[in-house]
MILO-898281 format. One record per residue (C-alpha): residue in one letter; x, y, z. Coordinates in steps of 0.5 Angstrom, whole numbers, plus 500, padded with zeros to 3 digits. Each point is the difference from the previous one (the first is absolute). Layout:
BEGIN
+------+-----+-----+-----+
: rest :  xx :  yy :  zz :
+------+-----+-----+-----+
:    a :   X :   Y :   Z :
...
+------+-----+-----+-----+
END
This chain:
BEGIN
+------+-----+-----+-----+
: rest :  xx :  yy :  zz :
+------+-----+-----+-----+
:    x : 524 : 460 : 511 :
:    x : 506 : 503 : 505 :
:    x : 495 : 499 : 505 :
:    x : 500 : 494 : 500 :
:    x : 508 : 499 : 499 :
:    x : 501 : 504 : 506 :
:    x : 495 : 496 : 504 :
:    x : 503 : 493 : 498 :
:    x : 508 : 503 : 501 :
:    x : 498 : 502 : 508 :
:    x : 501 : 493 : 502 :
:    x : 507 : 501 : 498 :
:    x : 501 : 507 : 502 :
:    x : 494 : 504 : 505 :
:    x : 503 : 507 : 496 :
:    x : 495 : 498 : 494 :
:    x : 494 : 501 : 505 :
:    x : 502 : 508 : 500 :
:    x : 495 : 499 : 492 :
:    x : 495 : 498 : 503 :
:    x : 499 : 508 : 503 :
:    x : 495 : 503 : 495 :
:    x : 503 : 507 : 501 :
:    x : 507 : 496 : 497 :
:    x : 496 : 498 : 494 :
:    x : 497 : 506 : 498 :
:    x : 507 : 503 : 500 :
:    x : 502 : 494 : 496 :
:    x : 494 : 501 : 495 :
:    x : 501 : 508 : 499 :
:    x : 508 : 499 : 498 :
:    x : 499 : 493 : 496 :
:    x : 495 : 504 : 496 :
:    x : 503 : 507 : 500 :
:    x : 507 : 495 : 498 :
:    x : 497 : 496 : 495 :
:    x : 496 : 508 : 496 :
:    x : 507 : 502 : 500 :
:    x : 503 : 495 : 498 :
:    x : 495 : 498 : 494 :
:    x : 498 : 507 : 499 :
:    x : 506 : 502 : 494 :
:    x : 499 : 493 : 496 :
:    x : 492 : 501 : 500 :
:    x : 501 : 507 : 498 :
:    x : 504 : 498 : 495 :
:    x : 496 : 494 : 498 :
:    x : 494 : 504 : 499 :
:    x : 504 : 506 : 496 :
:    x : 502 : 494 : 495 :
:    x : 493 : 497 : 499 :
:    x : 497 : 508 : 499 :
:    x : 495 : 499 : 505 :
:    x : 500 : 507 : 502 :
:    x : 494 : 505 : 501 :
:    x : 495 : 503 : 496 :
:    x : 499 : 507 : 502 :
:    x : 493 : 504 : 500 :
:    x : 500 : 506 : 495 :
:    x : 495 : 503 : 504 :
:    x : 504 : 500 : 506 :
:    x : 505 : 505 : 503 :
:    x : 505 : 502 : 494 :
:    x : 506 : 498 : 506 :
:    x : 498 : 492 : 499 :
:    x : 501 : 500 : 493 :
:    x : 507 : 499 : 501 :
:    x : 499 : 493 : 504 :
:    x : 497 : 497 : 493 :
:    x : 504 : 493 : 500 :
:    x : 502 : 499 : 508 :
:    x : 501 : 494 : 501 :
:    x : 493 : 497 : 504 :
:    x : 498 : 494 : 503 :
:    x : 504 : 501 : 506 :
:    x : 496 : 497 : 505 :
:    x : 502 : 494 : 498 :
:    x : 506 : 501 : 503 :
:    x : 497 : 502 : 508 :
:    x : 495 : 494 : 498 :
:    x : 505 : 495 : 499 :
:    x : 505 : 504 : 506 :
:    x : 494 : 499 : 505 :
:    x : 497 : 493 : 498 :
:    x : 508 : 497 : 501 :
:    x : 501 : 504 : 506 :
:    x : 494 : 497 : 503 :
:    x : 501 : 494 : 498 :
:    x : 507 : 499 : 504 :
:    x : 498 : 503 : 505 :
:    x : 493 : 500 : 503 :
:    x : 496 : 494 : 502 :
:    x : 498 : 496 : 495 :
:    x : 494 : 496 : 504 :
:    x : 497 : 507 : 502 :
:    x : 494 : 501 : 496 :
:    x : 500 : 508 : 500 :
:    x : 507 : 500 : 497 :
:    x : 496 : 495 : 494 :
:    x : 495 : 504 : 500 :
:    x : 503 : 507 : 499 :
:    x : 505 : 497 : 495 :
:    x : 495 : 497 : 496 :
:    x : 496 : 506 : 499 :
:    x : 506 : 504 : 499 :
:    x : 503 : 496 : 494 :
:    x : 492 : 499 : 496 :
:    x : 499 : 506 : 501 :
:    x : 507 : 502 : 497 :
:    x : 498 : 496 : 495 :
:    x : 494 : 503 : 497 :
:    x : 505 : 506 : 500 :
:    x : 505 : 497 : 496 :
:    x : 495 : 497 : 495 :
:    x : 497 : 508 : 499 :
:    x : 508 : 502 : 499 :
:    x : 502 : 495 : 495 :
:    x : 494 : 501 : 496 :
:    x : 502 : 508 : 500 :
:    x : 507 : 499 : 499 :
:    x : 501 : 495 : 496 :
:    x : 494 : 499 : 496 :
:    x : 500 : 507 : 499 :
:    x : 492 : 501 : 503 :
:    x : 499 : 506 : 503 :
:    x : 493 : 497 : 503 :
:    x : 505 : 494 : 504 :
:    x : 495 : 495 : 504 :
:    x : 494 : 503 : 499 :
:    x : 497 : 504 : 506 :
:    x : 494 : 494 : 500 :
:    x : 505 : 495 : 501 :
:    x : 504 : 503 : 504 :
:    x : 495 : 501 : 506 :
:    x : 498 : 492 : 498 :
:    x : 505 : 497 : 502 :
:    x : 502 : 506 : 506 :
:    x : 494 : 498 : 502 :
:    x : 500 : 492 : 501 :
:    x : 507 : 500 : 503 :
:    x : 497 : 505 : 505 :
:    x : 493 : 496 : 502 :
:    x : 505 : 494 : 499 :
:    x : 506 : 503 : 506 :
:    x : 493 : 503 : 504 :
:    x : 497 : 494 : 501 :
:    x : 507 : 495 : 501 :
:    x : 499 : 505 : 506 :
:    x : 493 : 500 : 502 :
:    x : 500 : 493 : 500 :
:    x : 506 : 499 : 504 :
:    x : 499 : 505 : 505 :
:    x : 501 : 496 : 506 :
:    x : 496 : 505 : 505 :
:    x : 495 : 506 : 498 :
:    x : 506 : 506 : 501 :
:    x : 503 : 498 : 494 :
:    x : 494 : 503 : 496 :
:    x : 498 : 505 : 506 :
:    x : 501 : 507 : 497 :
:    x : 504 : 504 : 504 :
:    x : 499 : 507 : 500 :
:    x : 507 : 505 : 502 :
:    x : 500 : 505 : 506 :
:    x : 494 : 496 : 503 :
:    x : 501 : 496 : 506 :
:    x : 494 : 496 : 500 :
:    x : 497 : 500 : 493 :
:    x : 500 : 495 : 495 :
:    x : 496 : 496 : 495 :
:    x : 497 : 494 : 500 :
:    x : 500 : 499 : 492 :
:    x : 499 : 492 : 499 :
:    x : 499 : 499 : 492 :
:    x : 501 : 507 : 499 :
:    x : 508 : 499 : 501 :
:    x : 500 : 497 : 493 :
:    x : 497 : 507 : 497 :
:    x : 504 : 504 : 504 :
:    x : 507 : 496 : 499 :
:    x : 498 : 500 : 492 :
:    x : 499 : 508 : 500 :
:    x : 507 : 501 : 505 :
:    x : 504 : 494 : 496 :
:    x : 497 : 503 : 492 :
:    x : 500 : 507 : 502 :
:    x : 507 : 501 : 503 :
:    x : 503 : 496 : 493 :
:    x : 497 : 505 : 497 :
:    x : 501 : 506 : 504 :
:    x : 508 : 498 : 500 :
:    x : 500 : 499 : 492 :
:    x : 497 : 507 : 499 :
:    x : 505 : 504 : 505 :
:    x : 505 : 497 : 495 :
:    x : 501 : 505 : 496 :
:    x : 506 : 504 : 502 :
:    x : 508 : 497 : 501 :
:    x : 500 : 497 : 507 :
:    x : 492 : 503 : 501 :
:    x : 497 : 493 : 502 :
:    x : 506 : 496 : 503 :
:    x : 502 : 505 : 506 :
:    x : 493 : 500 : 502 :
:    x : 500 : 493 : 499 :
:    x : 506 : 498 : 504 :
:    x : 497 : 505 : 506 :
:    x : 493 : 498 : 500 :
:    x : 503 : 492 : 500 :
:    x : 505 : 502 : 505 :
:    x : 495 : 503 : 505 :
:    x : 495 : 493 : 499 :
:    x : 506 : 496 : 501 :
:    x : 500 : 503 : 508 :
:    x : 493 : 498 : 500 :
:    x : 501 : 493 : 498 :
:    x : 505 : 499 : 505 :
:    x : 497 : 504 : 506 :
:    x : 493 : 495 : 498 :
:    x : 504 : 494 : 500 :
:    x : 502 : 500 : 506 :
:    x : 494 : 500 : 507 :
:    x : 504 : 504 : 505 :
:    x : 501 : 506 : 495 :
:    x : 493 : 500 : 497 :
:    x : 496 : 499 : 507 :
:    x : 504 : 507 : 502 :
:    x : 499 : 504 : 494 :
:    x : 492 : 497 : 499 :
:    x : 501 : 498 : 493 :
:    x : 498 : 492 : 497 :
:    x : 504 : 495 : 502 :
:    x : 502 : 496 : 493 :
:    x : 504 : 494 : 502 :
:    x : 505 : 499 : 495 :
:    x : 499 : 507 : 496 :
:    x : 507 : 502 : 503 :
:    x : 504 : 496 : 495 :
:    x : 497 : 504 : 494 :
:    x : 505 : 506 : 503 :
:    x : 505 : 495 : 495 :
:    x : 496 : 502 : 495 :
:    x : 500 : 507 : 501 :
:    x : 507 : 499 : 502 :
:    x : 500 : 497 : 493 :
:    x : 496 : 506 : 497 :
:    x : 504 : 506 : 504 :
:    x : 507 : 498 : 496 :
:    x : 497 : 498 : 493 :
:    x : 497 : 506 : 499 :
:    x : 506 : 505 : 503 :
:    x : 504 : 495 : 495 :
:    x : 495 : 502 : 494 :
:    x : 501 : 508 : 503 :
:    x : 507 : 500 : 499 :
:    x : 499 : 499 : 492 :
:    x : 492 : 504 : 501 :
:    x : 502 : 506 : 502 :
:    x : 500 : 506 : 496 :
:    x : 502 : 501 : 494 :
:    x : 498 : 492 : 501 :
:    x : 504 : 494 : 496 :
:    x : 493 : 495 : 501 :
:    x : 493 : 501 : 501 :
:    x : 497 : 494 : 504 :
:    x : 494 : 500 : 496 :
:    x : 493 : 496 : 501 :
:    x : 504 : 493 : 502 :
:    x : 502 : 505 : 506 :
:    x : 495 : 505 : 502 :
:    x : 494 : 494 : 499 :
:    x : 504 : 495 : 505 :
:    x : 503 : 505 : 505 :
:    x : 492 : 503 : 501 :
:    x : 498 : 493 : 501 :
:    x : 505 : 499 : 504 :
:    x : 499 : 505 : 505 :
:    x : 492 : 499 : 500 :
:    x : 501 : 493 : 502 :
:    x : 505 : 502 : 506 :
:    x : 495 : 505 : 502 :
:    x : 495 : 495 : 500 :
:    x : 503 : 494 : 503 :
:    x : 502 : 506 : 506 :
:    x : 494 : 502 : 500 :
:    x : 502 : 507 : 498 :
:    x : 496 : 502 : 495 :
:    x : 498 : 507 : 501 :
:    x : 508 : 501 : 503 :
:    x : 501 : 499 : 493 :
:    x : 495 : 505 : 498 :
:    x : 504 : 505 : 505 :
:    x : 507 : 498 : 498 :
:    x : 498 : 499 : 492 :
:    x : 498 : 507 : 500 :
:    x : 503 : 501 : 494 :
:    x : 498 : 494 : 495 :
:    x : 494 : 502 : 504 :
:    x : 500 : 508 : 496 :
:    x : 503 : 498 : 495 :
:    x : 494 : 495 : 498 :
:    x : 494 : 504 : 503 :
:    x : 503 : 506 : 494 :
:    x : 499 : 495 : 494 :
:    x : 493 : 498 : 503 :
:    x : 498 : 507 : 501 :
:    x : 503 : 502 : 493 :
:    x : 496 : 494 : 496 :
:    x : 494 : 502 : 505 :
:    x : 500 : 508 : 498 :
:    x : 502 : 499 : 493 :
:    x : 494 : 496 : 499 :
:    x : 494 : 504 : 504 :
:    x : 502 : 507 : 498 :
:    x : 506 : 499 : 493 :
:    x : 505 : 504 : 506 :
:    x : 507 : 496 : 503 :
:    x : 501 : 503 : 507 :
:    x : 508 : 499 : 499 :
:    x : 504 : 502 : 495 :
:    x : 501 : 492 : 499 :
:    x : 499 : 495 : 503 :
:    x : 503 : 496 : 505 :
:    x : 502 : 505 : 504 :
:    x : 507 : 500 : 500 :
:    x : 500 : 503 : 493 :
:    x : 495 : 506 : 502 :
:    x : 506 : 502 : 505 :
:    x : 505 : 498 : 493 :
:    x : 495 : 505 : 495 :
:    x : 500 : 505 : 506 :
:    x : 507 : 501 : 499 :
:    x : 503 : 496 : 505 :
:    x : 507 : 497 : 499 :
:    x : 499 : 492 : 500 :
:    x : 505 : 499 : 506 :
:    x : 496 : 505 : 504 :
:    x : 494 : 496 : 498 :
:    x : 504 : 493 : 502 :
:    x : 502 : 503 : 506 :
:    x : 495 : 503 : 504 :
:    x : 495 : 494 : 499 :
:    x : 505 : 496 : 504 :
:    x : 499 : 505 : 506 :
:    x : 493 : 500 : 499 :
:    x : 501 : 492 : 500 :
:    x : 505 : 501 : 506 :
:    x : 494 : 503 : 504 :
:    x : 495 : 496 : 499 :
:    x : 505 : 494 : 502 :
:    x : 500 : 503 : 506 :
:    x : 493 : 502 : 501 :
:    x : 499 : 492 : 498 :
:    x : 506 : 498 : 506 :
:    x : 496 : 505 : 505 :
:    x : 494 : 495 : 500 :
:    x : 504 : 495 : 503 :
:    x : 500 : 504 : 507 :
:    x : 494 : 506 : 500 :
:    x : 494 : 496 : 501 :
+------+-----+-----+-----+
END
């Protein structure tokens, strides 16, 4: 919406032009979005404390987490609500990725939001049910993979593009649905199980959708995208708003997330956040840079499939609890430990992810 305000004040004073720099509006986005979690933060804590939505805890978890019994949750709620207006008053409105990717972010937010309240508030430890909760991840993900396929102006933007490789590439036609509904889905899902330590998913979150944020600027723009080999997506570069967007939302969120945590985000975060990524990498067509640089959510989802897995073809788990995070926790490892040493593991798959850009 500012967009189009400075576009109109340029014909009375050509400085306003300096917002049509993609580069500008991307700051503008993270420091409006951090502004705005910092400022709402202390009122929807305080909110949530007096309407008692706090968090359930496990019995059968690590004894350390029963302290956390009633911490606020629902947290996510404020980087949705921090990401939706930053973007909103900074990106531009006619793009159809920004639609998109917000769009998705937000259904997807309210699956979560939905699964949350019925725990929280309705007091049912089972929430949404499991069934109901992969329908409707799945027709807002086959709905955002076919928007895409069917407005793909030419064939590379449903080329699967593998990274480290100059010339390879997939031609996938209508398996670009599949594998954007697998990416989208999956990575919802992935984030959601990564969040169950103070500040565990939304670090990784904000380096991952930083990370994707160079790519959408660098794949908007011909010139860059013809140096380094990688798609050129005309338009994908005002997604760098919305990352932008994300970036300061959830280093708002961590301000009141890191341990000991005075909120949790809850499903309403975790769901869309993953969507979000999913559909940006999707867009970018990094989908298996994401699969580098999402190693952690990645792990983490892997440790709950192999568990389920295990335990049902020979009555053994492999980890002392899954996701993995509460193995490490149950092997005696501090909980800021834990936290800490999967953001490094992130900072390095970030950077890998970032290294496809030159070595292919």
């Amino acid at each position: 919406m500012l967009l189009l305000l400075a576009e109109y004040l340029q014909q009375f004073y050509k400085g306003f032009a300096v917002f049509q720099y993609l580069s500008l509006r991307g700051i503008l986005g993270v420091l409006t979005a951090l502004s705005l979690s910092l400022w709402l933060g202390p009122w929807m804590i305080r909110t949530l404390q007096i309407r008692q939505i706090g968090q359930a805890v496990r019995n059968d978890g690590p004894q350390s987490h029963l302290s956390k019994s009633g911490t606020p949750t629902m947290g996510g709620a404020l980087i949705l609500s921090a990401i939706a207006i930053s973007t909103l008053l900074w990106a531009d409105l006619s793009n159809r990725y920004v639609w998109v990717v917000l769009i998705v972010t937000l259904l997807f937010g309210a699956i979560g939001w939905v699964d949350d309240y019925r725990k929280v508030i309705e007091k049912n430890s089972r929430g949404l049910p499991s069934r109901w909760k992969y329908f409707w991840q799945s027709v807002f993900g086959l709905g955002a993979a076919v928007f895409l396929y069917m407005t793909a102006p030419t064939s590379v933007e449903t080329t699967l593009i593998v990274p480290f490789a100059k010339d390879v590439t997939i031609a996938l036609g209508i398996g670009f649905v599949v594998l954007t509904y697998f990416v989208i889905v999956g990575s919802s899902n992935a984030v959601n199980l990564t969040d169950g330590l103070d500040g565990l998913a939304i670090m990784p979150t904000v380096m991952v959708g930083g990370a994707l944020g160079i790519f959408c600027y660098l794949s908007g723009n011909v010139k860059f995208a013809e140096y380094l080999l990688i798609p050129y997506v005309p338009g994908a570069g005002e997604l760098i708003v919305f990352c932008g967007a994300l970036i300061g939302a959830g280093l708002g969120f961590l301000w009141f997330n890191t341990y000991p945590a005075q909120v949790f985000m809850g499903d309403v975060g975790a769901l869309a956040l993953g969507a979000a990524l999913g559909t940006i990498a999707v867009i970018v067509r990094q989908e298996i840079v994401l699969f580098i640089m999402g190693g952690v959510f990645v792990m983490e989802t892997l440790s709950v499939v192999i568990q389920v897995a295990s335990f049902k073809l020979t009555g053994k788990r492999v980890f002392r609890m899954a996701p993995i995070h509460h193995h490490f926790e149950l092997k005696g490892w501090p909980e800021p430990r834990v936290i800490v040493r999967f953001w490094i593991i992130t900072v390095i798959l970030v950077l890998i992810g970032l290294a496809t850009l030159k070595l292919r």
